[in-house]
N, C-alpha and C positions, 0 to 999 in steps of 0.2 A: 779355515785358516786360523793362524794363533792369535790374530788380531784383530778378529773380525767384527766389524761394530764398533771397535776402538778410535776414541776421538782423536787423533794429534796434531797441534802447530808444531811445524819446522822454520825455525827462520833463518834468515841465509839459504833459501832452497834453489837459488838460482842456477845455481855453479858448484861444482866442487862437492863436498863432503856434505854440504846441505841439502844439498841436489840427488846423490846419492842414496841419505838419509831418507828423503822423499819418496822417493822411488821403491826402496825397500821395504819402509811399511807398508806401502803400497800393495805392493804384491805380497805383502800378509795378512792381508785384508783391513789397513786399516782406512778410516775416512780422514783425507787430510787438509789442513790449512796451511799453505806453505806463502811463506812470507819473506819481500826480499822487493828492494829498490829498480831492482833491476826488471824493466817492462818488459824486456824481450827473453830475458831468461825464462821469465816467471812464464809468459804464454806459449814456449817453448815445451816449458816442465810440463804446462796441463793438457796438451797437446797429445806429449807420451804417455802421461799418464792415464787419457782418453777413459777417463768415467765420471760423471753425474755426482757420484758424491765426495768429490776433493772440488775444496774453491783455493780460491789464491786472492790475497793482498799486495798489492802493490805498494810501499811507503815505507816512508822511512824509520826505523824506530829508535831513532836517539828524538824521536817528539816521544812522551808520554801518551799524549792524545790517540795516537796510529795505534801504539801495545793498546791502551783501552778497546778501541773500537774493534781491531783482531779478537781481545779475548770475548768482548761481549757476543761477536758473528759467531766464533767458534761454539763456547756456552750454549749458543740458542739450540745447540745441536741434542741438547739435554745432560750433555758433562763434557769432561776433558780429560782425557785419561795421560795420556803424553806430550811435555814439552819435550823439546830439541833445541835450546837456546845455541843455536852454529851463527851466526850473523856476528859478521866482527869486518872492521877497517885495520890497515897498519899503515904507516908514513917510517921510513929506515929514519935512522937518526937518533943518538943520545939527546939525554934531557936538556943540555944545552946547544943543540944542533937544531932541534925540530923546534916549526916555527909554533905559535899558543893557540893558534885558532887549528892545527892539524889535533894537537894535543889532546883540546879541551872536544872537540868533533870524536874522535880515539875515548875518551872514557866516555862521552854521552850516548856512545853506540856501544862497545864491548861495555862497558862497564851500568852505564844506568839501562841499557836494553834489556839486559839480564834481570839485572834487579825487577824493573816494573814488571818483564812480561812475569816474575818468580812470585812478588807481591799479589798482582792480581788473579795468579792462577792455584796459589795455595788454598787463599780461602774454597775454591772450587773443590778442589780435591780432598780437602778436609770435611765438607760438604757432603759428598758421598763416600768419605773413609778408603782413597784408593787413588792412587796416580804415583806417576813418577815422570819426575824431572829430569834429565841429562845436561848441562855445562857441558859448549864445548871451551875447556880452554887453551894449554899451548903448556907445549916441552918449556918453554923462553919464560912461562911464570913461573918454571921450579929454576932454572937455569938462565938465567938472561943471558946476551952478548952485548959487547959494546955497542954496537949500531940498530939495535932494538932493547935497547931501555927500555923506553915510553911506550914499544908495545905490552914488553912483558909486564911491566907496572901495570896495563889493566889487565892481565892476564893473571896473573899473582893475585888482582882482587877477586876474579871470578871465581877462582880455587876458595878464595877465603869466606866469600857468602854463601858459595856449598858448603862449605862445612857448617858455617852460619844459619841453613836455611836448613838443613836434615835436623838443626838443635831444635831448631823452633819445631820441624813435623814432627810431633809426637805420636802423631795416628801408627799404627802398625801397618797399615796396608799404604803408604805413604813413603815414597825413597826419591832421594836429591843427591846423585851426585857426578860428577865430572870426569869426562877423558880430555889426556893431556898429550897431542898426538906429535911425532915427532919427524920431519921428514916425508910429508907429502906435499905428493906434485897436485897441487893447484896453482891456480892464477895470482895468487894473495902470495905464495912462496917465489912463484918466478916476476912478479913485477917487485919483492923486498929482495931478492939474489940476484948478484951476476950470476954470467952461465960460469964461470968459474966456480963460485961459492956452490951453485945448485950441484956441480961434479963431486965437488967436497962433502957436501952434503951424502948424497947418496951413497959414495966410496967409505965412510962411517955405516952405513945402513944394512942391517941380517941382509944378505944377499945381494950387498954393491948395487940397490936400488932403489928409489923413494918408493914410500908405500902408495897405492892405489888409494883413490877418495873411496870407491866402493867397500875395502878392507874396514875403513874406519866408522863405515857407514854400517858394517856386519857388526864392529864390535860397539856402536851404538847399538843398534837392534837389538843384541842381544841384553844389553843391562837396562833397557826403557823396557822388557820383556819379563825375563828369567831371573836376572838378578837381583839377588834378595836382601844384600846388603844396603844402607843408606850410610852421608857421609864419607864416602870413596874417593879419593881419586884416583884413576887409573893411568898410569903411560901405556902410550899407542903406536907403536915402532915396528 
């Protein structure tokens, strides 16, 4: 397989496009760490996933300490070839609508989850001259709407430390960068939409329909793989 022996954390693997992600390198042989709050997801995922060498973390990673102890379990494996940084919360609500403790929860997860697991896994990858990184971030960081400000502001940042973190990877075999997906059915789009909004949504969308978590999970797979560019960002529609 194209991935075979390849390290990767996925986080946000519980549900959705993470979950997706999970599964797909999966079955391209990669060995994974998939990481995600969520208990019953998570023993769900490894379940289907039924092989020996994928573990799962359970925890939260807007702690610092949780990304440390993920990267060091992963590392012991003898490298890390793929992050998947998917793990993100949203609360609807402009900046003065949403209350500071949703807020300040909102950039310690999208925004410093990113960061730490990106800090502690470059030096890795710089290490052995080879990895890549994927950001997931959001249509809403190129484009806000009124009632997701506060999400796309750390959405907007995650775009920004890709571009920020490819400056820093100098290595050639070395690439960082982000898809920005727009109109997928997860759980994260139907608990931020009425079902109004979610029709709306769709009825904009190639083919009057949200995209599949699995679609955005192929076109991950495909740039933590093939693609050869760094500093990307891509939209995913």
């Amino acid at each position: 397989m194209v991935l075979d022996d390849k390290v990767a954390i996925v986080t946000g693997a519980a549900s959705g496009i993470g979950r997706q992600t999970a599964i797909l390198l999966a079955e391209r042989g990669a060995k994974i760490t998939a990481v995600d709050k969520d208990a019953e997801g998570i023993h769900s995922l490894l379940e289907e996933l039924n092989n020996p060498n994928h573990t799962t973390h359970i925890c939260d990673i807007s702690q610092p300490e949780n990304v440390k102890r993920v990267v060091e379990d992963a590392a012991n494996r003898g490298r890390i070839d793929i992050l998947v940084n998917n793990a993100g919360v949203a609360y609807p609500g402009t900046l003065s609508e949403i209350r500071t403790e949703e807020l300040d929860y909102m950039i310690k997860t999208n925004v410093g989850g990113v960061y730490h697991f990106m800090t502690r896994v470059l030096p890795v990858m710089e290490g052995q001259h080879s990895g890549s990184i994927l950001n997931v971030a959001s249509d809403l960081g190129l484009d806000p709407i009124r009632d997701g400000s506060a999400y796309a502001l750390t959405k907007s940042a995650v775009i920004y430390m890709t571009m920020s973190a490819a400056d820093r990877a100098k290595e050639p075999g070395i690439r960082v960068n982000a898809v920005c997906p727009d109109g997928v059915d997860t759980l994260l789009l139907r608990r931020f939409r009425t079902p109004r909004q979610v029709q709306e949504i769709a009825g904009n969308m190639p083919g009057k329909k949200l995209l599949a978590p699995r679609a955005v999970a192929e076109r991950i797979a495909y740039m933590v793989d093939q693609y050869q560019e760094t500093g990307q960002i891509v939209v995913v529609r």
